[in-house]
C-alpha positions as CSV (number, residue, x, y, z in Angstrom):
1,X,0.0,0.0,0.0
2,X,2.9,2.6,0.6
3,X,4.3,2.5,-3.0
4,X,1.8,3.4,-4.4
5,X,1.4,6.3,-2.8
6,X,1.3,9.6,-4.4
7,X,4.1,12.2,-3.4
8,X,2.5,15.2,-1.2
9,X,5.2,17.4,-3.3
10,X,8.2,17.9,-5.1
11,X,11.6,19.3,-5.0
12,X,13.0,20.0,-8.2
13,X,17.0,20.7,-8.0
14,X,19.4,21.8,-10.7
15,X,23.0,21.7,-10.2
16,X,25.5,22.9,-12.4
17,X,29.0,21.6,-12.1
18,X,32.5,23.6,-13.8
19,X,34.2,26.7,-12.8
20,X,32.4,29.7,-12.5
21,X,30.2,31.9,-10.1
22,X,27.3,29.3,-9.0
23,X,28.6,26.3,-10.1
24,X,30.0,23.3,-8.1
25,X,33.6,22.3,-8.8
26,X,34.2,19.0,-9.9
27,X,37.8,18.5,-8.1
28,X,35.8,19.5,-4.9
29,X,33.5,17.0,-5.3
30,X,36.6,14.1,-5.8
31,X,38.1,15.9,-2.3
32,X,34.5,15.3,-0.4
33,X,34.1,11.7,-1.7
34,X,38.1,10.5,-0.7
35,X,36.8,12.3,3.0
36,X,34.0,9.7,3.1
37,X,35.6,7.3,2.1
38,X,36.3,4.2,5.0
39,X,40.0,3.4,5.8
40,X,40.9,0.0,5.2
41,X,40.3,-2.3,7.8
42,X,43.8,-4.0,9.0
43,X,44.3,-7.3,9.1
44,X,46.0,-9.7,11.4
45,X,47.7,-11.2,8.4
46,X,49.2,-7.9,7.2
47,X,50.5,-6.6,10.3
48,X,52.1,-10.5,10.7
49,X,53.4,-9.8,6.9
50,X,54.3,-6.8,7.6
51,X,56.3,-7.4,10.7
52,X,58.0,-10.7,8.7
53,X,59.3,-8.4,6.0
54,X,60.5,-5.9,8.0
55,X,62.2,-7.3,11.1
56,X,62.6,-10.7,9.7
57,X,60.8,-13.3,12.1
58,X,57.3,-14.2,12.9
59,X,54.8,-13.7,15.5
60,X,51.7,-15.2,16.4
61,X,48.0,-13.9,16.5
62,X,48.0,-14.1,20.2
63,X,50.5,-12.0,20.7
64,X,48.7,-9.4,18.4
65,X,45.6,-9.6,20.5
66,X,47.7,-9.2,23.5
67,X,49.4,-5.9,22.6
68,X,46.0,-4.4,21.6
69,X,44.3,-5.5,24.5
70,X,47.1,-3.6,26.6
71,X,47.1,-0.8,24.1
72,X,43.0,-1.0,25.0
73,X,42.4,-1.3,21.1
74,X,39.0,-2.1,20.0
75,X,38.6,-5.7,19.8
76,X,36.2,-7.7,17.5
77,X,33.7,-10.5,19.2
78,X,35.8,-14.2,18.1
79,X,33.0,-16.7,17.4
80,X,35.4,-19.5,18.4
81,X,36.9,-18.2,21.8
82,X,37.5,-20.7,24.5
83,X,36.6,-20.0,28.5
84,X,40.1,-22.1,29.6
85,X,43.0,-22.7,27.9
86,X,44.6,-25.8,27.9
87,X,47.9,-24.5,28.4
88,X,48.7,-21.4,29.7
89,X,49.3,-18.0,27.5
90,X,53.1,-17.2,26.2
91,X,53.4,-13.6,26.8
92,X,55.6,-11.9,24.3
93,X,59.3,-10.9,24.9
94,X,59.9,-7.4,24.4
95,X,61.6,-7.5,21.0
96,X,57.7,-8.7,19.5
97,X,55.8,-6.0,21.5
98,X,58.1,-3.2,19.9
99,X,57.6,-4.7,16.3
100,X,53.6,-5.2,16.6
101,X,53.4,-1.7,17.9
102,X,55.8,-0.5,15.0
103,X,53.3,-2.3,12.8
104,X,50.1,-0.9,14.3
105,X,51.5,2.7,14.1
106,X,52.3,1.8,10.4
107,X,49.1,0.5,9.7
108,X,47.7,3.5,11.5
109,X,45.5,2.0,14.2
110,X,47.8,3.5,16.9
């Protein structure tokens, strides 16, 4: 029944785009759509990528997690998480910490 409702009015609107007085830019318009657009999400896997690249050895996901958790980075909700472990957490040594921040502030969560 909504459709096919009949508008109560109209609003006619006529842009003109181009230089000159009255007339919207068009490189304006290419600066307010890169404002809107979303930054890319980061991934676990690049900052692992980009930490094995750079400083030469890997480190694991949990280790990640850890650093943002101290850094009180937002955390997404992981369908599979476990209540107990069944062994206890590594923590990771120093060296790792510095290299996962070093990747975060690359990446630009930080």
């Amino acid at each position: 029944m909504l459709s096919h409702k009949k508008p109560d009015s109209h609003i006619n609107v006529k842009v003109e785009f181009g230089e000159g007085e009255g007339k919207v830019p068009l490189n304006a318009i290419s600066e307010r759509a890169e404002a809107y657009k979303p930054k890319e999400r980061v991934t676990y896997k690049m900052i692992k990528e980009y930490i094995e690249a750079k400083y030469g050895f890997k480190v694991h996901t949990a280790y990640i997690a850890e650093v943002k958790r101290d850094l009180g980075l937002p955390m997404y909700d992981a369908p599979n998480v476990v209540e107990e472990l069944k062994q206890p957490r590594k923590h990771p040594t120093a060296e790792k910490v510095e290299a996962i921040k070093d990747a975060l502030t690359h990446f630009g969560a930080i």
